[in-house]
N, CA, C and O atoms as a DFTB+ gen file, in Angstrom:
548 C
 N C O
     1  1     129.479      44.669      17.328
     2  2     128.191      44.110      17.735
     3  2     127.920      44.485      19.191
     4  3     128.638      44.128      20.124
     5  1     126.756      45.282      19.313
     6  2     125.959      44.867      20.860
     7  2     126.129      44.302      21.503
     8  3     126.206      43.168      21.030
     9  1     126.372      44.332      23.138
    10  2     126.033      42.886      24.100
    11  2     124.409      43.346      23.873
    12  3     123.860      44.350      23.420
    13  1     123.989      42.165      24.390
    14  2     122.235      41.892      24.446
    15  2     122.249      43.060      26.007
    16  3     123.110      43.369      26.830
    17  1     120.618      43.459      25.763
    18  2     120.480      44.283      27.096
    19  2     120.175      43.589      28.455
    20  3     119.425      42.614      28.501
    21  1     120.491      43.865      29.041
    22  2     120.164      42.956      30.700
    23  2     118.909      42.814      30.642
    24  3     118.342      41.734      30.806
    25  1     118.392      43.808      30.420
    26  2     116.559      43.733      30.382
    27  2     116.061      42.480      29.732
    28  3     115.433      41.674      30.419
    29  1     116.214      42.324      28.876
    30  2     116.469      41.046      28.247
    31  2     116.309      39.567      29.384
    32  3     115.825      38.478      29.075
    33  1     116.605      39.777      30.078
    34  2     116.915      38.886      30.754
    35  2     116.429      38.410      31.693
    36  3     116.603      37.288      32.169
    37  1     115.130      40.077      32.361
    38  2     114.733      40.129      33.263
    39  2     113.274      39.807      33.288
    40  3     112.687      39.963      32.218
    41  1     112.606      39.403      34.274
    42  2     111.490      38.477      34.328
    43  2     110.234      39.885      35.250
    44  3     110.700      40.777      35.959
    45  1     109.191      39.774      35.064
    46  2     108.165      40.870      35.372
    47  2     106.843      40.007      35.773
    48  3     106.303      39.243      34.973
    49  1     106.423      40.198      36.995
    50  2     105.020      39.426      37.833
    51  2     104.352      40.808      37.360
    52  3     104.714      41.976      37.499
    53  1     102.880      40.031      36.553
    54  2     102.215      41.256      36.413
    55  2     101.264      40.850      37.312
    56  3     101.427      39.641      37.480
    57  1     100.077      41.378      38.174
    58  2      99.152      41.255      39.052
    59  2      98.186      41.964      38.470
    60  3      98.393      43.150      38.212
    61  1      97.189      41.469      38.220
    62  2      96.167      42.175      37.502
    63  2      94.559      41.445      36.936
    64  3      94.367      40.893      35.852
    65  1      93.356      41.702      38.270
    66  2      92.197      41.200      37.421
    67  2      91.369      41.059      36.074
    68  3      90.863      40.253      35.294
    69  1      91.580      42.389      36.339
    70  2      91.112      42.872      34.433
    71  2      91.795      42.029      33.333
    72  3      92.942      42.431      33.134
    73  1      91.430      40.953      32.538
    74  2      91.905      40.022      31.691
    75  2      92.688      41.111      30.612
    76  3      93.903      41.048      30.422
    77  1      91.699      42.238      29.856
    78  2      92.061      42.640      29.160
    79  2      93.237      44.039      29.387
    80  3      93.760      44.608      28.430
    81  1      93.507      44.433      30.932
    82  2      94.336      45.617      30.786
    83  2      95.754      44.308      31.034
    84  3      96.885      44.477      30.576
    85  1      95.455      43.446      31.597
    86  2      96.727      41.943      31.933
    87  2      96.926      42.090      30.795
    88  3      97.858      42.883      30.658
    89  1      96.376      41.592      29.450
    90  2      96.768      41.444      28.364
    91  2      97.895      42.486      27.674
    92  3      99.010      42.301      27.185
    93  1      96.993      43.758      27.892
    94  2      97.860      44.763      27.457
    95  2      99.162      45.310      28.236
    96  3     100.053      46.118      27.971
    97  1      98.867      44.557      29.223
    98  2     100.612      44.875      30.054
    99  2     101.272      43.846      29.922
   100  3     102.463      43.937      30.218
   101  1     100.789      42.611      29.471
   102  2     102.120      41.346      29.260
   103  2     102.435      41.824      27.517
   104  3     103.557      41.470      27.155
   105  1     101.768      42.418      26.640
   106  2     101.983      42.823      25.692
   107  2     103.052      44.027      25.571
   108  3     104.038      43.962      24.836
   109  1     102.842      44.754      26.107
   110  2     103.755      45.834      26.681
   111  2     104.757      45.676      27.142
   112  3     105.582      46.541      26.848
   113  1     105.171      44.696      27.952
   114  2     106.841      44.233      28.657
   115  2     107.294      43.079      27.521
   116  3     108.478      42.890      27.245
   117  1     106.314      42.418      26.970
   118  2     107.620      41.530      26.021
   119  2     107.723      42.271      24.622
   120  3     108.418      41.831      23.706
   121  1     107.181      43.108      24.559
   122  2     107.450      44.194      22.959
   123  2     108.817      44.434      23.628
   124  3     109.821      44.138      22.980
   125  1     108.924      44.854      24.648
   126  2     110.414      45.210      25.348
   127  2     111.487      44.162      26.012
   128  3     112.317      44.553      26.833
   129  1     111.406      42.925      25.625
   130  2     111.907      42.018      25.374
   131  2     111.978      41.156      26.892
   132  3     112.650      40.150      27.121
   133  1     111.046      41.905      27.854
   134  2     111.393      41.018      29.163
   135  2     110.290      39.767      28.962
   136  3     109.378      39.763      28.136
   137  1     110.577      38.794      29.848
   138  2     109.996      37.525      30.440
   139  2     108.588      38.176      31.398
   140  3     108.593      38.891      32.400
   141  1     107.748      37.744      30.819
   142  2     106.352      38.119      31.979
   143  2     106.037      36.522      32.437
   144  3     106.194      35.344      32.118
   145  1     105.472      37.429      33.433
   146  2     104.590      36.094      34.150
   147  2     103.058      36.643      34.718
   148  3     102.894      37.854      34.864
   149  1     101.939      35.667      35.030
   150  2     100.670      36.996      35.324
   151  2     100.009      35.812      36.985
   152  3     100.038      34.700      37.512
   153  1      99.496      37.226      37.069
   154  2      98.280      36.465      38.063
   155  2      97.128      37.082      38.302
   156  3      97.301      38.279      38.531
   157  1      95.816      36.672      38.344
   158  2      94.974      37.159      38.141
   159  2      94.187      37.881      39.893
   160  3      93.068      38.350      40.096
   161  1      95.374      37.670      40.863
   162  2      94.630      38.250      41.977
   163  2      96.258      38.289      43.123
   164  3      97.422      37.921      42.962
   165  1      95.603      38.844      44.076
   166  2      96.880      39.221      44.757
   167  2      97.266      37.692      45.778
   168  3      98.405      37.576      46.232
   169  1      96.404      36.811      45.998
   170  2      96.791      35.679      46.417
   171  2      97.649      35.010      45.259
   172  3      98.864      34.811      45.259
   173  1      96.908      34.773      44.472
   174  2      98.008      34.087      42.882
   175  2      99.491      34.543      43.085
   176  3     100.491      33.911      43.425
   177  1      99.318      35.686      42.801
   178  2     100.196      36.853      42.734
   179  2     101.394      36.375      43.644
   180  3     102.502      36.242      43.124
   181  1     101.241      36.156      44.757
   182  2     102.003      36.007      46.087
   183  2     102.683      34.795      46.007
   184  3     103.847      34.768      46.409
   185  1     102.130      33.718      45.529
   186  2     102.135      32.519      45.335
   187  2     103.087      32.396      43.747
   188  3     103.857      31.442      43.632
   189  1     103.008      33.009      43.052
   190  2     103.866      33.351      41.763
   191  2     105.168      33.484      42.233
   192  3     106.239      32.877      42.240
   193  1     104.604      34.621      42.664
   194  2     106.460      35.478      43.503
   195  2     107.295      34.647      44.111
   196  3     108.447      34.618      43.677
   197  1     106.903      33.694      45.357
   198  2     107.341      32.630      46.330
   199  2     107.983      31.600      45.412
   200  3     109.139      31.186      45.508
   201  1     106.778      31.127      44.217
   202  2     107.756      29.940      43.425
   203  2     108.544      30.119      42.391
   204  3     109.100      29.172      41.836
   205  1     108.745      31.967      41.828
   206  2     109.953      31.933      40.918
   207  2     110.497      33.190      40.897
   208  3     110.203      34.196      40.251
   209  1     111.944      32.794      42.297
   210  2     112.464      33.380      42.521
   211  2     113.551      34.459      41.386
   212  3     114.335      35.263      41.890
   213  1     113.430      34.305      39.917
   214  2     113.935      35.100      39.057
   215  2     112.619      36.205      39.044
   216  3     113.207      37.274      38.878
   217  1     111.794      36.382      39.093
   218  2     111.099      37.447      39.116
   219  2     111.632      39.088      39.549
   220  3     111.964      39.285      40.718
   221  1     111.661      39.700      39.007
   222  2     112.822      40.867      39.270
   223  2     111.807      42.697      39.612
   224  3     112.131      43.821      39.995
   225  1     110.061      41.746      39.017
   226  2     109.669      43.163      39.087
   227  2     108.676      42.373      39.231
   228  3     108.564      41.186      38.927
   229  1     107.423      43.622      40.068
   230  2     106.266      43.025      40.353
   231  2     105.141      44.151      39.740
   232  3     105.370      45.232      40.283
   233  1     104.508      44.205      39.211
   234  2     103.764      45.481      38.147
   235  2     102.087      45.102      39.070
   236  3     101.594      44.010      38.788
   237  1     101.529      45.741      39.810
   238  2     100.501      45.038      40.141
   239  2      99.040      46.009      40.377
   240  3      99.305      47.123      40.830
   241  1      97.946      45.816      40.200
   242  2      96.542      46.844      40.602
   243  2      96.876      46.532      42.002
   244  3      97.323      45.554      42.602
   245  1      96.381      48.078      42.387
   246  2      96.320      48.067      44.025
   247  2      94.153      47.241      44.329
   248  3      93.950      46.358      45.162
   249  1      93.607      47.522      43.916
   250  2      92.463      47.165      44.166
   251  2      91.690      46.027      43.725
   252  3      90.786      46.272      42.926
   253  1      91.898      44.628      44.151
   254  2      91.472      43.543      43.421
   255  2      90.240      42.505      43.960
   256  3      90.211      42.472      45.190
   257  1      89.582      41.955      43.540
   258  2      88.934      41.160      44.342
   259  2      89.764      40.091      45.476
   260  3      90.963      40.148      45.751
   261  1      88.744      39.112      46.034
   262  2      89.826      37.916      46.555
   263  2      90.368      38.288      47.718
   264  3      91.432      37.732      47.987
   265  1      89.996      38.985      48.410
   266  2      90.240      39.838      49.945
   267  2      91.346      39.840      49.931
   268  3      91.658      39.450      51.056
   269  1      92.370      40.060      49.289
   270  2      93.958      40.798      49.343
   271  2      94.045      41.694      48.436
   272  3      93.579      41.545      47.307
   273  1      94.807      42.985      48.935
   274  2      94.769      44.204      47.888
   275  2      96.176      44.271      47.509
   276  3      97.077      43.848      48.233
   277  1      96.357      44.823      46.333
   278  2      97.896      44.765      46.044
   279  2      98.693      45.423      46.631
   280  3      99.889      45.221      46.421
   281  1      98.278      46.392      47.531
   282  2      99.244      47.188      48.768
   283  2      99.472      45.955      49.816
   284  3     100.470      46.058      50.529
   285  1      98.465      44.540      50.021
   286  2      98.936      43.788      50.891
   287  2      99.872      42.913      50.504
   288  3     100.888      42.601      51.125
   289  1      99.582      42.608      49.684
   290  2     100.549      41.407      48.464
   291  2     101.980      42.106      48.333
   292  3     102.855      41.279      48.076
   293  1     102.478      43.532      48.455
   294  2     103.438      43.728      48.389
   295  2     104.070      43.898      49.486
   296  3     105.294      43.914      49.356
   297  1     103.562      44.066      50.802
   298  2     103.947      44.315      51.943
   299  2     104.169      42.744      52.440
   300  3     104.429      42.674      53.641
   301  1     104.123      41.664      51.848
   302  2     104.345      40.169      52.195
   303  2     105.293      40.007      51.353
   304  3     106.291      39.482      51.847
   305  1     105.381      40.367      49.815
   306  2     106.900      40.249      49.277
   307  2     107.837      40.675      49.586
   308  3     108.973      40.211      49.494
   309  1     107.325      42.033      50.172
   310  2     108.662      42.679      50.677
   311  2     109.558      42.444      52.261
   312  3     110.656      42.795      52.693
   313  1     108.299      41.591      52.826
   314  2     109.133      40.251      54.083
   315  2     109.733      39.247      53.397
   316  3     110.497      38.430      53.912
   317  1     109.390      39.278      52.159
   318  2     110.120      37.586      52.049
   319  2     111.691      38.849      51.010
   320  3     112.902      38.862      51.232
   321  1     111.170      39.374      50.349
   322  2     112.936      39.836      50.073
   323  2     112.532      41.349      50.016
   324  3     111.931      41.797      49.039
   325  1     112.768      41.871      50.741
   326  2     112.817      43.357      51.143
   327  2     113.274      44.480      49.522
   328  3     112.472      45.213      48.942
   329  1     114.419      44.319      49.228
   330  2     114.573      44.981      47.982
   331  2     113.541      44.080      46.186
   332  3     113.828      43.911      45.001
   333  1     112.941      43.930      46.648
   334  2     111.803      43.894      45.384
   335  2     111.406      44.894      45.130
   336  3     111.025      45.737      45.942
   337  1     111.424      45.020      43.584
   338  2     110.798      46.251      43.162
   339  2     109.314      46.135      42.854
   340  3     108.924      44.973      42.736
   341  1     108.666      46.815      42.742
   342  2     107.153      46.981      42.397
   343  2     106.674      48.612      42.365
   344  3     106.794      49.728      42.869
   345  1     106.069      47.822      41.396
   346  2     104.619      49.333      40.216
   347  2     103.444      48.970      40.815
   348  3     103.052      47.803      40.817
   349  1     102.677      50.139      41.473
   350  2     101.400      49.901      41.617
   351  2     100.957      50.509      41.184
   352  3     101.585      51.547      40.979
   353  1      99.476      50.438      40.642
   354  2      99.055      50.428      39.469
   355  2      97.302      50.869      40.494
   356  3      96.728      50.030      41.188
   357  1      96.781      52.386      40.293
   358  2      95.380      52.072      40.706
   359  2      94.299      53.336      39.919
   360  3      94.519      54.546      39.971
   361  1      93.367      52.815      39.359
   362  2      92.381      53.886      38.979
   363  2      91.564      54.702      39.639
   364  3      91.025      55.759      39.311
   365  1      91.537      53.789      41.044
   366  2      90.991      54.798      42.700
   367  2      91.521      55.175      43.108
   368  3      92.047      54.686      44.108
   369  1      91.860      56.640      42.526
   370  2      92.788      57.517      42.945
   371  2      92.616      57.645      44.614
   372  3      93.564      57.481      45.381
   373  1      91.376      57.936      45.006
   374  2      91.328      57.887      46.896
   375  2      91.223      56.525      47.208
   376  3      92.143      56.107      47.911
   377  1      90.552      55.891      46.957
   378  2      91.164      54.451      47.660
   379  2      91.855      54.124      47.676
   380  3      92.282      53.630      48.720
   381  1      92.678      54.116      46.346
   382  2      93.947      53.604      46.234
   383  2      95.535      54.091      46.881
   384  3      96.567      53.460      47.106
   385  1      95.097      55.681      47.059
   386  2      95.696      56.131      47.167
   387  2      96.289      56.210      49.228
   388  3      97.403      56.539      49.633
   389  1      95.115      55.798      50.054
   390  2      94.741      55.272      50.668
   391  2      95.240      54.437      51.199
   392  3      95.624      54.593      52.358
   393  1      95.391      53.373      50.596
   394  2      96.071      51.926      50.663
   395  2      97.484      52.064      50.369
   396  3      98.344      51.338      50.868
   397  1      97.747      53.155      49.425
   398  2      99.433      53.160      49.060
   399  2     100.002      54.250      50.422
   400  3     101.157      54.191      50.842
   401  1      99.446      54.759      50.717
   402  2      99.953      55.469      51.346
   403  2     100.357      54.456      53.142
   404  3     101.246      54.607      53.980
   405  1      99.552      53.797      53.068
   406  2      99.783      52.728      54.288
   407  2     101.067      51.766      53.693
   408  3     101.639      51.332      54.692
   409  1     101.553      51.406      52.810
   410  2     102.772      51.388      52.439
   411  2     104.299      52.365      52.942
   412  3     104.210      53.550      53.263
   413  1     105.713      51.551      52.924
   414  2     106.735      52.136      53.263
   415  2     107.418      53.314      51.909
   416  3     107.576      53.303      50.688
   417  1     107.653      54.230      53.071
   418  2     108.222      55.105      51.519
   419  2     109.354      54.576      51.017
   420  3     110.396      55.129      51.367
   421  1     109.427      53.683      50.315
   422  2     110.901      53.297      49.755
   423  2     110.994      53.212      48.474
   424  3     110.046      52.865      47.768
   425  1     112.715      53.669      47.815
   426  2     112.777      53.890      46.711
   427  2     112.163      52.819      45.817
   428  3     111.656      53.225      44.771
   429  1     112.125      51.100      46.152
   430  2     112.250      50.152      45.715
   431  2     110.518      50.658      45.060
   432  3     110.739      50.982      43.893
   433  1     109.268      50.804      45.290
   434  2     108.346      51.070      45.105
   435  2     107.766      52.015      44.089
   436  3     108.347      53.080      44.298
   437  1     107.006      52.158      43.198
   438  2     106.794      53.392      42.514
   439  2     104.895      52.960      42.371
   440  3     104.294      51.978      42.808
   441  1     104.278      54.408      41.418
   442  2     103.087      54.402      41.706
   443  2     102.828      55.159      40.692
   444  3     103.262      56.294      40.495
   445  1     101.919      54.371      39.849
   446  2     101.207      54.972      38.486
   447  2      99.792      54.976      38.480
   448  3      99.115      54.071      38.969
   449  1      99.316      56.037      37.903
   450  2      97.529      56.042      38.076
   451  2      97.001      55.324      36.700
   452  3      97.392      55.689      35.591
   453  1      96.351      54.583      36.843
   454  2      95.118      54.370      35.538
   455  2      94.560      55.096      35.039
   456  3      94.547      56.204      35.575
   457  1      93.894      54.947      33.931
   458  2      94.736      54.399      32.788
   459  2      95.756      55.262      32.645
   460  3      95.814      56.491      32.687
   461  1      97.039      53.893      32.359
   462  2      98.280      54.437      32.644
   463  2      98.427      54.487      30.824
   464  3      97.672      54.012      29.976
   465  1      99.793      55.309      30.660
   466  2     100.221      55.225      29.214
   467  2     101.534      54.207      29.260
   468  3     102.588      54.277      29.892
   469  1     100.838      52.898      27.998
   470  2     102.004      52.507      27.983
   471  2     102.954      52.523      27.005
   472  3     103.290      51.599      26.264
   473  1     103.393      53.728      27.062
   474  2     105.034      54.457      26.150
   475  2     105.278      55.023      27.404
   476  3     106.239      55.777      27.257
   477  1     104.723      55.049      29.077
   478  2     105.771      55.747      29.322
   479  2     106.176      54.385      30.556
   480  3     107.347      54.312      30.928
   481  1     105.185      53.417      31.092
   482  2     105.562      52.603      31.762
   483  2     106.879      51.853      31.449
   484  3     107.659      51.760      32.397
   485  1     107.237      51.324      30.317
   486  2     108.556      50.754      30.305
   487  2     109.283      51.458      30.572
   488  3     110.077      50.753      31.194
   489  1     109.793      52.737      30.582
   490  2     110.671      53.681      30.933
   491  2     110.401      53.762      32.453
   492  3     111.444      53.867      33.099
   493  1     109.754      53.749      32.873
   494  2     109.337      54.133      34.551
   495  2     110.265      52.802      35.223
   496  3     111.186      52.971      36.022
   497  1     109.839      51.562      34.751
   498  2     110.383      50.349      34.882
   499  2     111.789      50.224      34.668
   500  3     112.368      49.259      35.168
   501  1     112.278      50.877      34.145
   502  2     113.806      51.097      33.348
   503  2     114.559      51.719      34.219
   504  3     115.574      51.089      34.515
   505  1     114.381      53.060      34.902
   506  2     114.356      53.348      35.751
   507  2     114.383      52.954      37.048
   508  3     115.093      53.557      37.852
   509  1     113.651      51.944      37.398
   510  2     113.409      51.406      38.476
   511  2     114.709      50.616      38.954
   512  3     115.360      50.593      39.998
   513  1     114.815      49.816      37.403
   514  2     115.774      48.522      37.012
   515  2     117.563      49.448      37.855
   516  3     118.327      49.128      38.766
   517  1     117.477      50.737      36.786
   518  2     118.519      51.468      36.825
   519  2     118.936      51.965      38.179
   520  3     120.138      52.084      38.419
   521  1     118.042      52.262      39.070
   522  2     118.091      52.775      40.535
   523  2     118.564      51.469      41.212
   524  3     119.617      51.556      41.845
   525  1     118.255      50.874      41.193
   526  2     118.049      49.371      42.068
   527  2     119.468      48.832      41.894
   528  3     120.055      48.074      42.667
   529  1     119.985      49.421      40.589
   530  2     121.219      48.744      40.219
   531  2     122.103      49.688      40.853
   532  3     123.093      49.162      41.361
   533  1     122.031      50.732      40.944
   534  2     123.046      52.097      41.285
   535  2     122.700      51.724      42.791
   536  3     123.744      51.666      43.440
   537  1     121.887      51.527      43.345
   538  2     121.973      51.844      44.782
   539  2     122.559      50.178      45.382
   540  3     122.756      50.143      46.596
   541  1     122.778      49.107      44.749
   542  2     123.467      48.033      45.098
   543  2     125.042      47.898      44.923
   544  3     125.869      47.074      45.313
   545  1     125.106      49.272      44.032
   546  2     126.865      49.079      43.638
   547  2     127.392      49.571      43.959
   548  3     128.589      49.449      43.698
């Protein structure tokens, strides 16, 4: 018999206005057996992160209403615990791109364009999981 996969285990902040692409990304991480959690703006978002500290991944749109952008929301998680991982997620390729780029280059970070495919995001995430683990051991 199998041990169960760690993934399994692991918990995912999705950040995301759009009700219906949220939908399809909390649909997308528990087909793959992780724990989601959502927020519908990058203040929520921040406020998610702060009160549950099992959160292991942060999946988030860089461009949201609510005067915080998800390039800011991650640059405040990543004061409160520096190795957090996070997906940003933007369909403005120049704005967004923009805003990510005012971000730190660090491995902990990755960056997918809209509309993203999701058969390949869980793997990107997997990855992420897998790096994060190799570079702590």
């Amino acid at each position: 018999m199998e041990a169960p996969s760690n993934k399994n285990q692991r918990t995912i902040l999705i950040v995301e206005d759009d009700a219906e692409v949220r939908d399809l990304a909390v649909t997308m991480f528990e087909s793959e057996g992780y724990t989601v959690l959502t927020a519908e703006n990058a203040v929520i978002g921040l406020e998610t992160f702060k009160s549950n500290p099992e959160i292991d991944l942060v999946f988030t749109d860089v461009i949201m209403p609510g005067g915080v952008t998800g390039v800011e929301m991650t640059k405040r998680i990543l004061e409160l615990r520096p190795d957090a991982l996070v997906l940003l997620a933007s369909g403005y390729q120049d704005k967004g791109a923009a805003l990510i780029d005012s971000t730190y280059n660090m491995d902990n970070i990755a960056y997918v364009d809209k509309p993203y495919d999701v058969d390949e995001i869980p793997g990107i995430v997997a990855s992420m999981f897998d790096n994060a683990e190799a570079s702590s051991a």
